[in-house]
C-alpha positions as a Python dict, from the first residue, in 0.01 Angstrom:
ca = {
    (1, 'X'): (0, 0, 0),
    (2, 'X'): (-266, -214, -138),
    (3, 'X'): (-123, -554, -74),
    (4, 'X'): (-138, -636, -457),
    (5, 'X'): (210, -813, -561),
    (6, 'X'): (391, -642, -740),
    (7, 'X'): (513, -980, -981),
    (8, 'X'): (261, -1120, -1217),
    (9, 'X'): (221, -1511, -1091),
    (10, 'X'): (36, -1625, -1390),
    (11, 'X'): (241, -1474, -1631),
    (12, 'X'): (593, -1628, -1493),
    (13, 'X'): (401, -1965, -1473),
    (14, 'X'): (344, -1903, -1823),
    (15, 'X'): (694, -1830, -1900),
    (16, 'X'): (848, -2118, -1732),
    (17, 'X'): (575, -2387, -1892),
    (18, 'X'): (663, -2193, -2261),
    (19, 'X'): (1051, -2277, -2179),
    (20, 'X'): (946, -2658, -2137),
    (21, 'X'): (857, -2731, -2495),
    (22, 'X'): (1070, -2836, -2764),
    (23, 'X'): (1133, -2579, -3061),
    (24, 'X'): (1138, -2785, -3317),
    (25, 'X'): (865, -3040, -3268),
    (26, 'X'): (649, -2865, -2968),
    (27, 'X'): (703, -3187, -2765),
    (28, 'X'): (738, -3182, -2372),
    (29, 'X'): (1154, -3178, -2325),
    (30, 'X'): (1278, -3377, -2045),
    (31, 'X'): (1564, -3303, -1840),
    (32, 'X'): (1814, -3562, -1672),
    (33, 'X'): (2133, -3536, -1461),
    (34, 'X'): (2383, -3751, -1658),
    (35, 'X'): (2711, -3798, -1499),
    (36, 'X'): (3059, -3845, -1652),
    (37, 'X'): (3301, -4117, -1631),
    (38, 'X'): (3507, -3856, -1468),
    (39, 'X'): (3237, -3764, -1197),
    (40, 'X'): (3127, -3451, -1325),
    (41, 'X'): (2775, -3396, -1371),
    (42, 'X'): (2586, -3210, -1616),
    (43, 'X'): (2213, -3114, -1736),
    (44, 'X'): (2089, -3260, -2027),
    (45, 'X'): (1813, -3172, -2193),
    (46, 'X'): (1622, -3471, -2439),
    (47, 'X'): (1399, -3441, -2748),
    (48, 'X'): (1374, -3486, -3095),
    (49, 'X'): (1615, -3789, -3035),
    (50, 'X'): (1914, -3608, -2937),
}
């Protein structure tokens, strides 16, 4: 064994900043934890005005 990993790091940082953009306009998308009147919570993601 050569004590190389055997995952690329660079290329899953890569893929996990790619995943951050918006589609449509290329803008950073934000994500908040909005919670129901009911108590549930969910993930939202927000850009482009949505």
């Amino acid at each position: 064994m050569s004590g190389k990993s055997k995952t690329d790091v660079s290329a899953r940082a890569g893929m996990r900043n790619a995943g951050k953009n918006c589609s449509l306009c290329g803008k950073k998308v934000e994500v908040v934890m909005s919670v129901t009147p009911t108590g549930k919570k969910s993930m939202r993601r927000l850009c482009c005005g949505e």
